[in-house]
C-alpha positions as CSV (number, residue, x, y, z in Angstrom):
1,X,21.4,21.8,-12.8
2,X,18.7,22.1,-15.6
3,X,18.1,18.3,-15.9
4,X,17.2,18.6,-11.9
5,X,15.3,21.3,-12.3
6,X,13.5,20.2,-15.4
7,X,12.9,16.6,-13.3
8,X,11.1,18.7,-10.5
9,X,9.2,20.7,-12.6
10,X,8.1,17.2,-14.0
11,X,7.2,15.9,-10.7
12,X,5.5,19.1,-9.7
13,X,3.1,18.7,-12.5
14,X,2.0,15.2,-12.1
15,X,1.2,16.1,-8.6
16,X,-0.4,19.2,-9.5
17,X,-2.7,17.1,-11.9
18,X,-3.0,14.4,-9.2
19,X,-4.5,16.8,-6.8
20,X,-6.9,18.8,-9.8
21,X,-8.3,15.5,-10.5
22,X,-9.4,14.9,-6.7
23,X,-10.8,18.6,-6.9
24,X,-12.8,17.3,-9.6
25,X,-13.7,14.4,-8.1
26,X,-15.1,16.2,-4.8
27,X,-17.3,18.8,-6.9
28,X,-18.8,15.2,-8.9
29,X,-19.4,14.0,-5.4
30,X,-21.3,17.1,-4.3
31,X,-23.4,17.3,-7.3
32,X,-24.1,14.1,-7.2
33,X,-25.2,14.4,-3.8
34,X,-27.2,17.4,-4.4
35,X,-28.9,15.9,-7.5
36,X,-29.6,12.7,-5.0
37,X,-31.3,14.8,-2.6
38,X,-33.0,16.6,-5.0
39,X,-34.8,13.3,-5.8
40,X,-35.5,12.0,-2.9
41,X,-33.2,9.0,-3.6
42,X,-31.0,9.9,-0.4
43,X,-32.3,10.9,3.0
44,X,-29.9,14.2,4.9
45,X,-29.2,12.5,7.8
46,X,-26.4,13.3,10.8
47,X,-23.6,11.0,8.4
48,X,-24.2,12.9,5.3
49,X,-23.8,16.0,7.3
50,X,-20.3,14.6,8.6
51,X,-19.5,13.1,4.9
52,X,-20.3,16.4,3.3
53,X,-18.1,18.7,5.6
54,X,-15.3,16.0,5.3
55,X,-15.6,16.5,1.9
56,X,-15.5,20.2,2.0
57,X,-12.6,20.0,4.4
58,X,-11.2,18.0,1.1
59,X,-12.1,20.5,-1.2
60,X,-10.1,23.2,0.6
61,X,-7.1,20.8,1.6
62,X,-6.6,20.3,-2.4
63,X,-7.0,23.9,-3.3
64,X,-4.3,24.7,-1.0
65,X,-1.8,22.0,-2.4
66,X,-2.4,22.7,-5.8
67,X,-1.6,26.5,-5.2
68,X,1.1,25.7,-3.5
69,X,2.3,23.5,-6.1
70,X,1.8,25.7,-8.2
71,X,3.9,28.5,-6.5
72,X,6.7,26.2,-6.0
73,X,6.4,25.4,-9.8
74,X,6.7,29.3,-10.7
75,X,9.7,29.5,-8.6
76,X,11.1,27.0,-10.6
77,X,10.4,28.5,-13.8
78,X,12.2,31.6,-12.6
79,X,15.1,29.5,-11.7
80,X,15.9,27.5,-14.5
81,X,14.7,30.9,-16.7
82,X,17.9,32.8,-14.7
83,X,20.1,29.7,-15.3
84,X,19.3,29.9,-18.8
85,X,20.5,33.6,-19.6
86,X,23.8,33.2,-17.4
C-alpha cells in the first residue's frame, strides 16, 4: 500500500512540475509580448487579441490543475501519513 501510494505521489509531482513549467512559459510569452509592443516590433491586431486571451484562458486552465494536483497530492500525504502510525 505505501509503494502505491509513494508511486502516485511520484507521478503527482512530475505532473505538478509539468504544468508549473507551462505557467512559466505563458507569463515568458506575455512579457515577451508586452516588451514587443512596447517596441513597436509587433503590431496589436484582431489575432494577437485572440492569441492573448487563448493564452490567458491557458494561464487559468494550468493554475487550476496544478491546485488540483496539488490537493490530490495533500490527500495523499495524509494517507500514507495515517498508514504509517497504524
Amino acid at each position: 500500500m505505501t509503494e502505491i501510494l509513494l508511486k502516485k505521489i511520484d507521478i503527482l509531482r512530475d505532473e505538478i512540475k509539468w504544468w508549473r513549467n507551462m505557467f512559466l512559459i505563458i507569463i515568458s510569452t506575455f512579457i515577451g509580448g508586452i516588451i514587443s509592443i512596447s517596441q513597436n516590433k509587433l503590431i496589436l491586431n484582431f489575432v494577437e487579441i485572440i492569441i492573448g486571451i487563448v493564452l490567458f484562458m491557458a494561464l487559468i486552465f494550468s493554475m487550476i490543475k496544478v491546485k488540483q494536483a496539488q490537493t490530490e497530492q495533500y490527500k495523499l500525504f495524509d494517507k500514507l501519513r495515517r498508514n504509517k502510525w497504524k
